[in-house]
Every structure is written in C-alpha cells, then in structure tokens.
N, C-alpha and C positions, 0 to 999 in steps of 0.2 A: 257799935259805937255810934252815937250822935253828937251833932256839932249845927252850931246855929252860928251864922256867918250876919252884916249885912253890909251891901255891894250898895255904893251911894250915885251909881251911874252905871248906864249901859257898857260904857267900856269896865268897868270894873267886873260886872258881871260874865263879860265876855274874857279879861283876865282870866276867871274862874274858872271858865269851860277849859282856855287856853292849858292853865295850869293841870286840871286832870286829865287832858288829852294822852301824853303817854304812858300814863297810869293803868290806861285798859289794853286789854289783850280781846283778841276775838272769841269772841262769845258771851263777852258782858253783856251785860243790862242793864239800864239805866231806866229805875222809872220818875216821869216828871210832873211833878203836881204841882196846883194851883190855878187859878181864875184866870180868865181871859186876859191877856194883855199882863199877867205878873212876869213874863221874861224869860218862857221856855228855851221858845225857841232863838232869843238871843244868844242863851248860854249855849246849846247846840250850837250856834252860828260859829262861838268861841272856840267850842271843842273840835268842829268843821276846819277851821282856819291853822290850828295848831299838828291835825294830822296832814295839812298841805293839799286838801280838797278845794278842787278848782273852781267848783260850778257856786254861786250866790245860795246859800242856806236861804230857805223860803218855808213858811208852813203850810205843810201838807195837808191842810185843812180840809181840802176840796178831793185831793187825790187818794188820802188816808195814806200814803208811802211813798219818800221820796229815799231814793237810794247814790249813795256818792260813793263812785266805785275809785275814780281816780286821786288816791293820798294814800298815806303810808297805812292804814286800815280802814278797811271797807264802814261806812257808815250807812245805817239804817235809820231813817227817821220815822216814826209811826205816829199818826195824831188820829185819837180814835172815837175823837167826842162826837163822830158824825156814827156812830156804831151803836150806839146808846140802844138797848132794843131792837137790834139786828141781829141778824144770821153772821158771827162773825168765821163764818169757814171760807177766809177769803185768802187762804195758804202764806195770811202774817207769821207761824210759826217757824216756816222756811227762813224767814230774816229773823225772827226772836231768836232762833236755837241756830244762826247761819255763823259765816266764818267774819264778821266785823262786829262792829261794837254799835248795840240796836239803844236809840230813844225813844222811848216812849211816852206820850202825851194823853192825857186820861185812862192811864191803865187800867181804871175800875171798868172800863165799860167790854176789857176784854181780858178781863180776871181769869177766865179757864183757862188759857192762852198764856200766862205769864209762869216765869219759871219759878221754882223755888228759891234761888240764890239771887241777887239784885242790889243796885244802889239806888234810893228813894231821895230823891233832889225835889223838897217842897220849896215853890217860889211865894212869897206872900210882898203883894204890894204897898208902900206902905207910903206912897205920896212921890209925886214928882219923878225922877228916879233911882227914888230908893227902893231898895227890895231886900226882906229878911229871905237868908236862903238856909235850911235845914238839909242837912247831908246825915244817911244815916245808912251805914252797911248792915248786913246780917249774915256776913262771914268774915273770915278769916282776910280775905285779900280785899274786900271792901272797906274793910276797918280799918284795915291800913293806911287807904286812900282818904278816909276824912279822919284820920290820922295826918297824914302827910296837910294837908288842906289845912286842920288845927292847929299846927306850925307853922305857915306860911300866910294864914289871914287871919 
C-alpha cells in the first residue's frame, strides 16, 4: 500500500514519526529516502520522542549509527550516504535484523544489507517547510500502518 501525505512544518512532520511510533515492534525497518535536508531525521526525531527516548535525536552523519537504547523500543538510526562505495561489513546487520525498530538513511548505498520486508518513507522538499511524505509497505503489517497513517492525515 502507498499513501502520499504532505506535512507543512517541522512539527507536523514530527507528528508523523510521533503517530507511527507505536505502530512498530522490533525488528522493523524503516527505509528513509530523499535529498539532504528533506526531514529524515526530524521524523526519526518524532518517532524518538513518541517511544520516550532521552537522548536529542542528531544525524548520524559522521558516526553512520547512532543507537537509543533508553525508551519503550530500542531505536537504531543508520545514515549511510557516507558508505556510498565502501566496504559496508561494518556489523550494521546486527541493528538492521536486531531487537528495536532500525532507520535507515540512504538505503541504496547498503542494498545487500537491507531486509526483504520494510517501510519506504520518501521525504521530498517542496519549499520552506513543507515536505511531501510518501509511505509505502510491502507487507501485510506495513500496510496497515500507512493504512492507519491514511486515516489519520
């Protein structure tokens, strides 16, 4: 199922993360596309905030993974555009396939690495802050969620 949303502000958009937060169980995946500065990692910030994670959601830009153990499910953030043509045997798989719900930020560049089952959150900027946000599952329990999402925004 797909569902095209758009969020006319950063807190709207952090709504969004808010609202899918207890939607996921450990071992989702969440993949997060779009250009520099379209509002990845605000929506992570949202979905951070909604599981009761302490620490300030920051992008992982520099670290390629930052992990938030303390909230109701373990959060895995991965930002992988620094990977682009690298050796990615850096034991991301351990959080991709681990017991929290993993984001991921340019998933193409660590394609062998991503699981079969996932939800695909394209951010697309579209001025100021607006931002079109596409949700699209490719199962059964994803579909549900930009299902639930499709009722709600």
């Amino acid at each position: 199922m797909k569902y095209t949303l758009i969020s006319s502000s950063k807190a709207k958009t952090q709504e969004l993360g808010a609202f899918l937060a207890p939607r996921f169980r450990a071992g989702d995946v969440v993949l997060l596309k779009g250009d520099l500065g379209a509002g990845k990692t605000t929506l992570t910030a949202g979905v951070a905030k909604a599981l009761h994670v302490e620490d300030d959601v920051i992008s992982p830009t520099f670290n390629i993974l930052k992990c938030y153990f303390k909230g109701t499910l373990p959060l895995y953030h991965i930002d992988a555009y620094r990977l682009e043509n690298q050796n990615i045997e850096l034991g991301l798989d351990e959080y991709i396939e681990g017991d929290g719900v993993c984001f991921i930020e340019w998933p193409q560049f660590i394609a062998p690495l991503l699981p079969d089952e996932y939800l695909s959150i394209t951010l697309t900027n579209k001025g100021d802050d607006k931002r079109e946000i596409t949700l699209e599952g490719n199962n059964a329990h994803f579909d549900a969620i930009v299902n639930d999402v499709k009722g709600a925004f």
